[in-house]
BALOBA-1460 file (C-alpha; in Angstrom, 3 decimals):
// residues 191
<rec num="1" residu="x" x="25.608" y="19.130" z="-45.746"/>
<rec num="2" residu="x" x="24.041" y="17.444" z="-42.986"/>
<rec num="3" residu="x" x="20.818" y="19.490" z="-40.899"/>
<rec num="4" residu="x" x="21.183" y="20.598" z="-37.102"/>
<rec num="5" residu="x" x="21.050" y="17.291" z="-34.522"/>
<rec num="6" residu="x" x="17.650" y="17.429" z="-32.348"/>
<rec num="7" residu="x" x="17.505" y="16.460" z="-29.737"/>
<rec num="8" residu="x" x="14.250" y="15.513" z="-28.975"/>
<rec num="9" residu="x" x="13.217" y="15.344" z="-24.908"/>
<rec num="10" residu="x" x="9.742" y="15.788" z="-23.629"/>
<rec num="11" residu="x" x="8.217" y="14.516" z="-20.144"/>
<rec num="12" residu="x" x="4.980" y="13.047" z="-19.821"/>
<rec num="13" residu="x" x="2.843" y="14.356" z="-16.037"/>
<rec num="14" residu="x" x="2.621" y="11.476" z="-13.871"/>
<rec num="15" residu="x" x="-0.721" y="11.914" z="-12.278"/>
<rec num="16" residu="x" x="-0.543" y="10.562" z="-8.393"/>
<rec num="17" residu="x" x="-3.974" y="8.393" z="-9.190"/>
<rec num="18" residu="x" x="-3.129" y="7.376" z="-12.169"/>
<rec num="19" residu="x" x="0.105" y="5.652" z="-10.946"/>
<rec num="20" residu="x" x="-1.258" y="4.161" z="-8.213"/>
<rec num="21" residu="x" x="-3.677" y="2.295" z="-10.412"/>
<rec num="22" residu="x" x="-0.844" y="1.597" z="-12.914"/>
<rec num="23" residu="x" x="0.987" y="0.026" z="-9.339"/>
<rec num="24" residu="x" x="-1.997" y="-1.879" z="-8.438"/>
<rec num="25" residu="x" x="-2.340" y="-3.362" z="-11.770"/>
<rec num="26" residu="x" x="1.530" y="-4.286" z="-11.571"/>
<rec num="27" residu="x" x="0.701" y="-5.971" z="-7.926"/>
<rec num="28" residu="x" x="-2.061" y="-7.641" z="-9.808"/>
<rec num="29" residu="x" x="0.384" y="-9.113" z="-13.000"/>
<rec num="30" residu="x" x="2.122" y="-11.431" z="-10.214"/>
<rec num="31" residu="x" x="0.181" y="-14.855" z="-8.865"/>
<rec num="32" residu="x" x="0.573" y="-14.466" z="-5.493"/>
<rec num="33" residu="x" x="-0.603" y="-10.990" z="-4.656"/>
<rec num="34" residu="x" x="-4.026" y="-11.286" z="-3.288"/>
<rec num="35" residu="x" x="-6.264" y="-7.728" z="-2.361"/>
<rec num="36" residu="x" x="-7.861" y="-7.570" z="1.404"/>
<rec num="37" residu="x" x="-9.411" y="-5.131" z="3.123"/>
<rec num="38" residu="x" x="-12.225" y="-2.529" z="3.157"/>
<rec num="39" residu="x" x="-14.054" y="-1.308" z="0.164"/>
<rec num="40" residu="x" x="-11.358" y="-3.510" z="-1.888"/>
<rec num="41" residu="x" x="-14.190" y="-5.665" z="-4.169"/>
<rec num="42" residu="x" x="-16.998" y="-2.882" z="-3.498"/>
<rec num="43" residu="x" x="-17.060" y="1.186" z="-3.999"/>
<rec num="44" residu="x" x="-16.194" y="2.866" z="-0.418"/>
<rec num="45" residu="x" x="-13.258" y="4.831" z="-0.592"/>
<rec num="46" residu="x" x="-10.958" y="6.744" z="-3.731"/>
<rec num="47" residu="x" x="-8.810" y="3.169" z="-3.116"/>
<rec num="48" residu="x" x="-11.609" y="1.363" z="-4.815"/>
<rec num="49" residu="x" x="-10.827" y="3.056" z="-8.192"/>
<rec num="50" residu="x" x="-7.159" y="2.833" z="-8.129"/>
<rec num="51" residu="x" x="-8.529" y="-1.369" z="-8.569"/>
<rec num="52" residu="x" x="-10.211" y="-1.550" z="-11.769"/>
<rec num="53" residu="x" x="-7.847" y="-3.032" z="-13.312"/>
<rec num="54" residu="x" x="-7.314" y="-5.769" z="-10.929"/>
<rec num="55" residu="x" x="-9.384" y="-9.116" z="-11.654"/>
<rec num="56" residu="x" x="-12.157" y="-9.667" z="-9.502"/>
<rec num="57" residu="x" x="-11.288" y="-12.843" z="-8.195"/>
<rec num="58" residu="x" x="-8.123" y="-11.714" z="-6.490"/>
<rec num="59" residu="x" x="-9.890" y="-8.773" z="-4.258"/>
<rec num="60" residu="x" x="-11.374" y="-9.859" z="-0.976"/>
<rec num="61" residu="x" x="-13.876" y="-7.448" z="0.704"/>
<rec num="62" residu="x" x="-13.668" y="-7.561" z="4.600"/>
<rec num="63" residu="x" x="-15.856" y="-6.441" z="7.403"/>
<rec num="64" residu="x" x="-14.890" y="-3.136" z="9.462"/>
<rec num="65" residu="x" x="-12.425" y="-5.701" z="11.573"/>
<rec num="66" residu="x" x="-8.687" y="-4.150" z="10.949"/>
<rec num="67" residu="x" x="-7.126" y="-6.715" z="13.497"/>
<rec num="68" residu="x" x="-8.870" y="-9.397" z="11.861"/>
<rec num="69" residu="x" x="-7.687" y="-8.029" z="8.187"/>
<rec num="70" residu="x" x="-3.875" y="-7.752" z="9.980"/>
<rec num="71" residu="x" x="-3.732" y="-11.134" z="11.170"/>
<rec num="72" residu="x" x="-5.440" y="-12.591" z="7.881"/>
<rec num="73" residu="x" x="-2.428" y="-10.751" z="6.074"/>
<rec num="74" residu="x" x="-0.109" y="-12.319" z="8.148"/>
<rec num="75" residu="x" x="-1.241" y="-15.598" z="7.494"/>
<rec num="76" residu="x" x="-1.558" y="-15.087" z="3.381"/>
<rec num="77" residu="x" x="1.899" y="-14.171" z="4.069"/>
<rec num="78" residu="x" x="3.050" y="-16.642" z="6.296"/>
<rec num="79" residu="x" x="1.321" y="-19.170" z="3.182"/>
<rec num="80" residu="x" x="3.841" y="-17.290" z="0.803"/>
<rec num="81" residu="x" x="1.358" y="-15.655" z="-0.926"/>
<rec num="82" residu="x" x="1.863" y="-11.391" z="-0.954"/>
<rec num="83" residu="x" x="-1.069" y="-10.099" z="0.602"/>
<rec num="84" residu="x" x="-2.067" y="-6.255" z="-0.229"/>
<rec num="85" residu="x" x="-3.593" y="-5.646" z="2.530"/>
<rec num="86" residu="x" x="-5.868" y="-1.898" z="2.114"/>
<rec num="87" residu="x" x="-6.638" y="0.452" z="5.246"/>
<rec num="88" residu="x" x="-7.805" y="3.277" z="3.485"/>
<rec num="89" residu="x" x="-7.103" y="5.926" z="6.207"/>
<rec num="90" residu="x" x="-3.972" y="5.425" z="8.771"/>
<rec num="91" residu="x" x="-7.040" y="6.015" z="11.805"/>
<rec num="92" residu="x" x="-8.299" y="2.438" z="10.641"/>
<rec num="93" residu="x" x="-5.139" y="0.925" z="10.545"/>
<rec num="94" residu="x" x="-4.621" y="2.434" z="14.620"/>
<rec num="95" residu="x" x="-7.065" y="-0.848" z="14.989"/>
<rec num="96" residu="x" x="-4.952" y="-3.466" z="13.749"/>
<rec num="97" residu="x" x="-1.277" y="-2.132" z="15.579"/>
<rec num="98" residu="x" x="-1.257" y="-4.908" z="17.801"/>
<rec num="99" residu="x" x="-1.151" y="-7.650" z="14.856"/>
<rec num="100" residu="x" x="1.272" y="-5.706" z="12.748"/>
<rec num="101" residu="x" x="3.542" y="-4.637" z="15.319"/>
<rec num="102" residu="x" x="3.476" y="-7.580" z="18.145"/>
<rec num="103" residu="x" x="3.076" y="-10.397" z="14.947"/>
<rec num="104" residu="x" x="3.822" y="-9.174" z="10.944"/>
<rec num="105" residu="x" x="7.226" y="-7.341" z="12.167"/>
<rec num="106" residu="x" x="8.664" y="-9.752" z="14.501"/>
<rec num="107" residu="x" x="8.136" y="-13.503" z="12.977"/>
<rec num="108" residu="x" x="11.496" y="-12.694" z="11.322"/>
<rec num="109" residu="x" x="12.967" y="-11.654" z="14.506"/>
<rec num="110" residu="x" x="11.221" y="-14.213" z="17.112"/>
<rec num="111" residu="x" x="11.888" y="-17.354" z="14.197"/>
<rec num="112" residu="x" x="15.591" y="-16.493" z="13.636"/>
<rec num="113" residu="x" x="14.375" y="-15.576" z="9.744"/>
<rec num="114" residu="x" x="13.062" y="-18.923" z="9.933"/>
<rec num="115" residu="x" x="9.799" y="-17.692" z="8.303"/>
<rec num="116" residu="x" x="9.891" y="-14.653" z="6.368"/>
<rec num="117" residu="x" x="7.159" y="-12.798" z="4.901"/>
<rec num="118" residu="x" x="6.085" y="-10.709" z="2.513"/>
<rec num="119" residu="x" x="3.120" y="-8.214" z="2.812"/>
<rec num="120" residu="x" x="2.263" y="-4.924" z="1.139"/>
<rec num="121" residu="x" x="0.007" y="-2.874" z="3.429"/>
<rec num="122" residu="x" x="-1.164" y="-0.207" z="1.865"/>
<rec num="123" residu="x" x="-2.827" y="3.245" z="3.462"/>
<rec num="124" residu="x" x="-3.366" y="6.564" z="3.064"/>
<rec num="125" residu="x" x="-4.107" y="9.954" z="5.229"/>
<rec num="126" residu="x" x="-7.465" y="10.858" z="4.324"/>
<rec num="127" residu="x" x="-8.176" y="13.916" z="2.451"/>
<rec num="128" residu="x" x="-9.191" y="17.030" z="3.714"/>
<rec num="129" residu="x" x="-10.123" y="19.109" z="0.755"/>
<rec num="130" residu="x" x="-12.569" y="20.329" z="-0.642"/>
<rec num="131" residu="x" x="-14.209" y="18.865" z="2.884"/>
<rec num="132" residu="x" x="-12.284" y="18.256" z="6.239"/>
<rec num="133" residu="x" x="-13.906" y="14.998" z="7.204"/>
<rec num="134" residu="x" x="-12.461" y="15.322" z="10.845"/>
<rec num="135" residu="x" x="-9.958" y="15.205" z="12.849"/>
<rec num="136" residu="x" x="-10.254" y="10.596" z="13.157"/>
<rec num="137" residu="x" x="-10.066" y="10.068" z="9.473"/>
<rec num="138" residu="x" x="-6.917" y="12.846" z="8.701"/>
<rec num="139" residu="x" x="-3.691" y="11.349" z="11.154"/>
<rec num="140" residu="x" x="-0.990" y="10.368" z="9.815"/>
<rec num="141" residu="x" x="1.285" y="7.808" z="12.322"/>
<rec num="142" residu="x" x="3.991" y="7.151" z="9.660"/>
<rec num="143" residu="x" x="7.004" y="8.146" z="12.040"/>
<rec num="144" residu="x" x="5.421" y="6.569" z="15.685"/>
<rec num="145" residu="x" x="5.007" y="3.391" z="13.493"/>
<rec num="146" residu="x" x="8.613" y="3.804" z="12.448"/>
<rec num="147" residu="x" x="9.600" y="3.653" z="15.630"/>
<rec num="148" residu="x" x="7.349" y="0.973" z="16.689"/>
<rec num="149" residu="x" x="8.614" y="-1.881" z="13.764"/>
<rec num="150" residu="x" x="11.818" y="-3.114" z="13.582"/>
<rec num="151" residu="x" x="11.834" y="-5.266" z="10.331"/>
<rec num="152" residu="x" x="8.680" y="-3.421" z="8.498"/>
<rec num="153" residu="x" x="9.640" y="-0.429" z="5.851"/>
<rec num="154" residu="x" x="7.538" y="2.412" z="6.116"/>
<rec num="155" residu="x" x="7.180" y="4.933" z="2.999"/>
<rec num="156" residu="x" x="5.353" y="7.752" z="2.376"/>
<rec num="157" residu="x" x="4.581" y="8.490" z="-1.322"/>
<rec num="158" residu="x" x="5.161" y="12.124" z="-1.325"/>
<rec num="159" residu="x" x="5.185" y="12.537" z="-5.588"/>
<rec num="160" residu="x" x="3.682" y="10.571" z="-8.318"/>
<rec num="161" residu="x" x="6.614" y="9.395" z="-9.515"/>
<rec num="162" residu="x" x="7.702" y="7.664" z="-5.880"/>
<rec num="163" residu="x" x="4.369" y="5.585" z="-6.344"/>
<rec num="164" residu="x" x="5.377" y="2.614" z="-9.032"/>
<rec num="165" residu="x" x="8.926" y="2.232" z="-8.087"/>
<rec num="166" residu="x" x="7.530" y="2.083" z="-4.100"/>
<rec num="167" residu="x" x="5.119" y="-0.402" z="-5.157"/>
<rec num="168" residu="x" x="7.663" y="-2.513" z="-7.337"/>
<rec num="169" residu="x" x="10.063" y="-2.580" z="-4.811"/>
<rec num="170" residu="x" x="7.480" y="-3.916" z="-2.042"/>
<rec num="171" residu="x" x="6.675" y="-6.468" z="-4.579"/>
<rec num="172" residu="x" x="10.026" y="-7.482" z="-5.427"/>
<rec num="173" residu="x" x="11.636" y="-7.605" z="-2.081"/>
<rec num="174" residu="x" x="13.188" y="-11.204" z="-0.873"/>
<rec num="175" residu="x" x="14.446" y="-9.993" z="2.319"/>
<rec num="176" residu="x" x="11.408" y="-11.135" z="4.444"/>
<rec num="177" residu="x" x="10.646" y="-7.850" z="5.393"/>
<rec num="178" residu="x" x="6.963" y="-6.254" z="4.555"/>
<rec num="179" residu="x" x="6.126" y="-2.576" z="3.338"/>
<rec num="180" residu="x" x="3.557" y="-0.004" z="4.501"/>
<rec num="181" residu="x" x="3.026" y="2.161" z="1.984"/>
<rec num="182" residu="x" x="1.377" y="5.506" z="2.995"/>
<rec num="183" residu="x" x="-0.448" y="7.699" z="-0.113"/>
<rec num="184" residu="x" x="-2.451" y="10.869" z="0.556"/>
<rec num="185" residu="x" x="-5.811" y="11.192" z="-0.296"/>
<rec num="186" residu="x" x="-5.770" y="15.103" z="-0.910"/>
<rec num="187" residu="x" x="-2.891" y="14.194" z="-4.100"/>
<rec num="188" residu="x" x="-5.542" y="11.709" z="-5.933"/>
<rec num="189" residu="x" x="-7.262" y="14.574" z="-7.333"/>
<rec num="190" residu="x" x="-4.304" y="17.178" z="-6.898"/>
<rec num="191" residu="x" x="-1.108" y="15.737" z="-8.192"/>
C-alpha cells in the first residue's frame, strides 16, 4: 500500500537588499549596461553595496553634476548601450529634470520613434530611520514626474519581490521607452 502524497511547499524571504543586488548583478550579465552616477565605483551611499557584484570596469563614478549624469545617460543610450544611471535620493535627481524630462522622454516623441532609447535610472527616497537626515534628502516626486514624462515608466518598488522582475523588465524592454525605478532606503535594512 502506497504512503500519504506530500506535498512539499516552502517559501524562501526575499530580503529588499538582497534583491536589488541580485537585479544589479542581472543588469550587469548583459554587455551593454554600463553603471553612472554618484558613489557608483566608490562607497557613498547603501546603493554602493547593492554593486559588488558588478565588475569594476563597467561602473563610472561621476562628480555631484546630476544634469551632466542625465544627459551622459542619454547619450550611452542614444549609442545603444543601456545606461543605469544611479541618483541615490529622488532630491538629487530634482537636478537633472530638465535633461530627463525636456530630452530622455521626448527623442521618441520629437524623432517620430526614429531613435529610441533605452535607460534604467535608478533612485531611491532616502531613509529616515534610525536618523531623519532632513527634510532635502527624504522627497519622493514619483507621481509629479509621472505627470511630467510621457514615454518614461515610473515604478516604485514597494516589496522585495517587485525588485528583480522591475529590473528585468527595464532591461528587457524594446519599446524605446526608459524606466525610473524608485527603491526606499528605509526597506534595505527593513524588508
Amino acid at each position: 500500500m502506497p504512503g500519504p502524497a506530500f506535498a512539499c511547499s516552502f517559501s524562501v524571504a526575499m530580503k529588499y537588499f538582497d534583491e536589488l543586488k541580485r537585479s544589479m548583478e542581472l543588469l550587469a550579465s548583459n554587455p551593454r549596461t554600463i553603471f553612472i552616477g554618484q558613489a557608483v565605483a566608490v562607497a557613498g551611499t547603501a546603493m554602493t553595496n547593492t554593486l559588488n557584484g558588478v565588475p569594476r570596469d563597467r561602473l563610472i563614478e561621476l562628480p555631484v553634476a546630476e544634469e551632466l549624469q542625465m544627459g551622459m545617460t542619454t547619450g550611452m543610450a542614444l549609442a545603444g548601450l543601456i545606461p543605469v544611471s544611479i541618483f541615490p535620493r529622488w532630491n538629487f535627481l530634482l537636478c537633472a529634470i530638465n535633461q530627463l524630462v525636456n530630452h530622455l522622454d521626448k527623442i521618441q516623441v520629437m524623432s517620430n520613434a526614429g531613435y529610441r532609447t533605452n535607460a534604467i535610472i535608478r533612485t531611491g527616497i532616502g531613509s529616515q530611520r534610525p536618523l531623519h537626515p532632513q527634510h532635502q534628502h527624504v522627497g519622493d516626486f514619483t507621481e509629479a514626474l509621472r505627470a511630467m514624462c510621457s514615454t518614461i515608466e515610473l515604478i516604485r518598488l514597494d516589496e522585495p519581490e517587485e525588485i528583480y522582475p522591475a529590473y528585468e523588465r527595464a532591461l528587457l524592454r524594446d519599446d524605446g521607452r526608459s524606466t525610473i525605478l524608485v527603491e526606499y532606503g528605509d526597506y534595505y535594512g527593513e524588508k
